[in-house]
C-alpha positions as CSV (number, residue, x, y, z in Angstrom):
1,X,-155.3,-81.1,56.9
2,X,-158.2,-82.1,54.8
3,X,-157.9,-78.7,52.2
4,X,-156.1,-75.9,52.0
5,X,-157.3,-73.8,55.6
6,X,-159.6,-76.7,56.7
7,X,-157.8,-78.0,59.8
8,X,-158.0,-81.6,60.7
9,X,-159.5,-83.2,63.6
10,X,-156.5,-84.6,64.7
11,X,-155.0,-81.0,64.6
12,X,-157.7,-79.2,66.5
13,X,-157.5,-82.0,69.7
14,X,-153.8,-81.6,69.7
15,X,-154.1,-78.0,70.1
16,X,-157.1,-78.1,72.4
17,X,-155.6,-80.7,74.9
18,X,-152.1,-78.6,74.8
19,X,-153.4,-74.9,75.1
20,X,-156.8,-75.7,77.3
21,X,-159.0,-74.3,74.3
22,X,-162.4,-75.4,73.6
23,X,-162.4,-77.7,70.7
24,X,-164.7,-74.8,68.9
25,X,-162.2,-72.3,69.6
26,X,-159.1,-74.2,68.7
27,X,-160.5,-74.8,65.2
28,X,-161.2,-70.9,64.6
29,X,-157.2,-70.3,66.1
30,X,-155.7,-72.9,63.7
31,X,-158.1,-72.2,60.9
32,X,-156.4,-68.8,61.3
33,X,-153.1,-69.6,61.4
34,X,-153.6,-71.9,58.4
35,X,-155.0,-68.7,56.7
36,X,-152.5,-66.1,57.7
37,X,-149.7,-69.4,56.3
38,X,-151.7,-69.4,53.2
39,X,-152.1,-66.4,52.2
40,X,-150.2,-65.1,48.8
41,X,-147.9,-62.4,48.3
42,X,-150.6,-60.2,46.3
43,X,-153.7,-61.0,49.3
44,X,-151.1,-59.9,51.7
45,X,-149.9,-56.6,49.8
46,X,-153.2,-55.6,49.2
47,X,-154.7,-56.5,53.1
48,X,-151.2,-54.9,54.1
49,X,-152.0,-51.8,52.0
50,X,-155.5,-51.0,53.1
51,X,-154.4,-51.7,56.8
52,X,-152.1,-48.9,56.8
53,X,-154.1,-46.2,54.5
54,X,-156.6,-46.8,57.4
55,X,-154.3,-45.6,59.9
56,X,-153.3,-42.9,57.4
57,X,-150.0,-43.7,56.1
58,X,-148.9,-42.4,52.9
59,X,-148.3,-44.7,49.6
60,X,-144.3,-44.0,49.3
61,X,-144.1,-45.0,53.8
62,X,-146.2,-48.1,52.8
63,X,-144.6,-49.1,49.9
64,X,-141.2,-49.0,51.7
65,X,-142.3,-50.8,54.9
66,X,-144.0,-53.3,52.8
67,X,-141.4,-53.7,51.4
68,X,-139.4,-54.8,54.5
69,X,-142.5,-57.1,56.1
70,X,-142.2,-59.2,53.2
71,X,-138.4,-59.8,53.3
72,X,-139.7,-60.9,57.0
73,X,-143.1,-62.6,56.3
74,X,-143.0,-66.0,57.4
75,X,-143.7,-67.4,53.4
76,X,-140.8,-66.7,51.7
77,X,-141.5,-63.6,48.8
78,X,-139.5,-62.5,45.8
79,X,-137.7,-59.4,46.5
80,X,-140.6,-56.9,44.9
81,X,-139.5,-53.2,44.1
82,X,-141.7,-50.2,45.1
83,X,-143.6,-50.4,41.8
84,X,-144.2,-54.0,41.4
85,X,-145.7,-53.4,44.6
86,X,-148.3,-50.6,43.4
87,X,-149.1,-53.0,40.4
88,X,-150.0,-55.4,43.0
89,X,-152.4,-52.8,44.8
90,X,-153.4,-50.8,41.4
91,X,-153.3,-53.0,38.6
């Protein structure tokens, strides 16, 4: 990887000779995976957040399961309560 999200070259043939991608469309997957890997605790709370008020989850349902993705999430998180949570969406 050349920066943070920018996948290499070398990257992108490995993935397009192994899956049968175009070499246009295995940069866009890896560039994604490298984003969702990248991604802090605070971008993913907030994306998290607005993802489930669309759907029309309440604050207190999406604090709580929040709470549980992240004990999950692939990047290891600190344990955050229900509030540090809102601080994170709020301010």
């Amino acid at each position: 990887m050349t920066e943070v999200g920018v996948p290499s070259d070398e990257l992108v043939e490995q993935v397009s000779r192994t899956t049968g991608l175009t070499p246009d469309d295995a940069r866009r997957v890896v560039a994604d995976v490298l984003a969702y890997f990248t991604e802090t605790t605070e971008e993913y709370v907030r994306r998290r957040h607005r993802e489930l008020q669309t759907y029309g989850a309440r604050n207190d349902e999406i604090f709580a399961r929040l709470g549980v993705e992240l004990r999950h999430w692939p990047v290891r998180s600190p344990e955050l309560s229900a509030r540090q949570l809102r601080r994170i969406v709020y301010g």
